[in-house]
C-alpha positions as CSV (number, residue, x, y, z in Angstrom):
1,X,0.0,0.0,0.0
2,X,3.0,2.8,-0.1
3,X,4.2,4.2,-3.1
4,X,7.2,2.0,-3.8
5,X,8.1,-0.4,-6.8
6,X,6.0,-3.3,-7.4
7,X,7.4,-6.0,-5.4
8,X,9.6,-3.9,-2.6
9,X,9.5,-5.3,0.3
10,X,9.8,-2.2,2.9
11,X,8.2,-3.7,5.7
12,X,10.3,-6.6,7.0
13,X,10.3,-8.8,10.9
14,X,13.4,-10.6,11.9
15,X,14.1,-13.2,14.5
16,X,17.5,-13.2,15.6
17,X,19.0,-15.0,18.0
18,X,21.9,-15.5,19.3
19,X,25.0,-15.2,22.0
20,X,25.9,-11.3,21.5
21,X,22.3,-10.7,23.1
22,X,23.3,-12.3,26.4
23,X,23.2,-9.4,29.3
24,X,22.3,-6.6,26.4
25,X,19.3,-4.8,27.1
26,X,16.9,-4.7,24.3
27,X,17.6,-1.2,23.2
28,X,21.6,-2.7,23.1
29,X,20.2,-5.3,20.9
30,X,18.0,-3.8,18.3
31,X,21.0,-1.4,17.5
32,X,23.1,-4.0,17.1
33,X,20.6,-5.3,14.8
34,X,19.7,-2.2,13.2
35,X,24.0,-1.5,12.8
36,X,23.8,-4.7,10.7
37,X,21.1,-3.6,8.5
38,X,22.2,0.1,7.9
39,X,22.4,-0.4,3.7
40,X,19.3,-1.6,4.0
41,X,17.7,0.9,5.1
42,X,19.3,3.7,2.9
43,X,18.1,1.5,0.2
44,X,14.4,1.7,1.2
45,X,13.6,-1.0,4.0
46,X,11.0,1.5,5.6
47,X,9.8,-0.8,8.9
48,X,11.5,-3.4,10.6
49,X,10.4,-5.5,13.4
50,X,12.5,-7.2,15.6
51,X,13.0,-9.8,17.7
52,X,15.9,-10.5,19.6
53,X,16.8,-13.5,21.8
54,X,19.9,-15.3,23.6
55,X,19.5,-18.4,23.0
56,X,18.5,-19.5,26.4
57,X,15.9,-17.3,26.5
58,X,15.0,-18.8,22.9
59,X,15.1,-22.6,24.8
60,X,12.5,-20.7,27.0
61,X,10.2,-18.4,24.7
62,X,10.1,-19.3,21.2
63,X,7.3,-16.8,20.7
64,X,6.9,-13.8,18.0
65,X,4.6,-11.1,18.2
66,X,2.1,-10.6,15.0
67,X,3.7,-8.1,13.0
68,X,1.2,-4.4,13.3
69,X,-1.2,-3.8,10.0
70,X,0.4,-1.5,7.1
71,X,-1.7,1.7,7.8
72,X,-1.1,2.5,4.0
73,X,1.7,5.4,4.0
74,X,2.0,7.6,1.2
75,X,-1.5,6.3,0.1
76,X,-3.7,7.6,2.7
């Protein structure tokens, strides 16, 4: 529903998980995330969700939250 190429994909949700989270707050760990996606988002990714795990709290939660509706951008 935004005004971007046919086929773009803009809005993206990661699960990552892995050892560098351990004792990072969540702020600490969507930067890190967000560091590693930096091209990305110059080259259009508009919204990314994230969620970021060590891996024992993976073993514990292996939940993901549903991603929000696309309220339509540039369209509305």
């Amino acid at each position: 529903m935004h005004n971007v190429p046919q086929g773009s994909e803009t809005h993206l949700k990661v699960v990552v998980v892995s050892a560098a989270f351990s004792g990072k707050s969540p702020i600490e760990r969507h930067r890190l995330v967000y560091d590693t996606l930096g091209d990305e988002f110059r080259d259009g990714l508009h919204a990314l969700t994230v969620t970021s795990r060590s891996p024992e709290e993976w073993q514990l939660d292996q939940g993901v939250s549903a991603s929000p509706a696309c309220r339509g951008g540039s369209k509305h």
